[in-house]
VOPAGU-2260 file (C-alpha; in pm, 1 decimal, decimal comma):
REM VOPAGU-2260
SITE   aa  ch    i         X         Y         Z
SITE  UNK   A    0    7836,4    8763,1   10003,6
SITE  UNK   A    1    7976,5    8502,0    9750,0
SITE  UNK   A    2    7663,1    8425,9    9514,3
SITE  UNK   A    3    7588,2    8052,8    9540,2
SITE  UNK   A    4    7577,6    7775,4    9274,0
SITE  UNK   A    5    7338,4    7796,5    8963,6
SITE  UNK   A    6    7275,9    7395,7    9051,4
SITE  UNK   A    7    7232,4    7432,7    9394,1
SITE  UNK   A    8    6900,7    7228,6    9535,6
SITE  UNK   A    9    6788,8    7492,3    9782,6
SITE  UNK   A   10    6895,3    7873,5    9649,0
SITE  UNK   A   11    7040,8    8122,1    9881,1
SITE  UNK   A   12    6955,6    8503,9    9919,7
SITE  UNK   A   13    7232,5    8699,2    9747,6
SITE  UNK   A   14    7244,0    9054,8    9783,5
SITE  UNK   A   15    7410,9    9218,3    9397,2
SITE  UNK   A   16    7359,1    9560,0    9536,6
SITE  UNK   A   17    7591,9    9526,2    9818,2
SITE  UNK   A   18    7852,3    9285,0    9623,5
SITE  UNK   A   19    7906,4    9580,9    9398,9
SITE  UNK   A   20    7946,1    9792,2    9676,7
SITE  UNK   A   21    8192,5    9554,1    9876,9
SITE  UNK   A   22    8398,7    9518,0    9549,5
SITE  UNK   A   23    8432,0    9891,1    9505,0
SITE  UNK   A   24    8533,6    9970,9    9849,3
SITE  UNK   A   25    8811,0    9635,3    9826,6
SITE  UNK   A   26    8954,0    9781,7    9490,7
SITE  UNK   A   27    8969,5   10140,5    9663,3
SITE  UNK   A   28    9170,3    9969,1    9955,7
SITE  UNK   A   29    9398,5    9817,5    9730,2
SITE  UNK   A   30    9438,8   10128,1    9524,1
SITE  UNK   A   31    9515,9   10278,2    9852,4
SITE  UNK   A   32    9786,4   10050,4    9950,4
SITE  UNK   A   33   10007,5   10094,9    9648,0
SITE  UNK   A   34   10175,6   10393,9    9822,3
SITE  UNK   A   35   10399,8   10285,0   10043,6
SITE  UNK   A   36   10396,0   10551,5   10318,4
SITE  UNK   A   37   10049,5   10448,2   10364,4
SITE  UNK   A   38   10103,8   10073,4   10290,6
SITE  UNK   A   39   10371,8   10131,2   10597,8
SITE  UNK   A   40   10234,1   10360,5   10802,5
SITE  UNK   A   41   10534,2   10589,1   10796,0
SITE  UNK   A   42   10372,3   10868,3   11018,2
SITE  UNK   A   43   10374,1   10853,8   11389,9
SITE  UNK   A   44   10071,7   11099,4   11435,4
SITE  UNK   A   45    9748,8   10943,9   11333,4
SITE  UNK   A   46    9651,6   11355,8   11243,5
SITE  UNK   A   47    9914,8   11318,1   10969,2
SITE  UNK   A   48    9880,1   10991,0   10820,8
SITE  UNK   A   49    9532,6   11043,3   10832,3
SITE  UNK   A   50    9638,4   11335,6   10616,1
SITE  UNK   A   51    9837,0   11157,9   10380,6
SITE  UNK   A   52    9537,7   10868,9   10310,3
SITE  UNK   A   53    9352,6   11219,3   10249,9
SITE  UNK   A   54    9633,7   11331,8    9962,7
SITE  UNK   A   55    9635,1   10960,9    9839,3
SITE  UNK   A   56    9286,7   10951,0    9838,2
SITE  UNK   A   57    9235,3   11249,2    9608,6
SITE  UNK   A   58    9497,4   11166,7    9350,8
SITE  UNK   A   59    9335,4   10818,2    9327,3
SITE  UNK   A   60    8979,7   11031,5    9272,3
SITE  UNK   A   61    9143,6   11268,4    9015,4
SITE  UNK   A   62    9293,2   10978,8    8822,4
């Protein structure tokens, strides 16, 4: 996915579509990680920290 040199000899396919879309999934990861109970994994049920990356989630959508 990394675009390749404007003085390349022989030019590569690059796909912009799905660079944008990688990007914006990496920077929603990240976002995610900045709470620590979710960074941590705090919860011992996957049912509730599946329901705290929900709660996370949302904020990070509302801000």
């Amino acid at each position: 996915m990394i675009p390749p040199k404007r003085n390349r000899k022989t030019s590569r396919e690059y796909d912009r579509d799905g660079d944008k879309d990688r990007h914006l999934i990496e920077n929603f990861f990240a976002k995610l990680k900045q709470y620590r109970a979710i960074a941590t994994r705090y919860d011992k049920l996957a049912e509730t920290f599946l329901s705290a990356i929900d709660m996370a989630a949302s904020v990070i959508w509302l801000i």
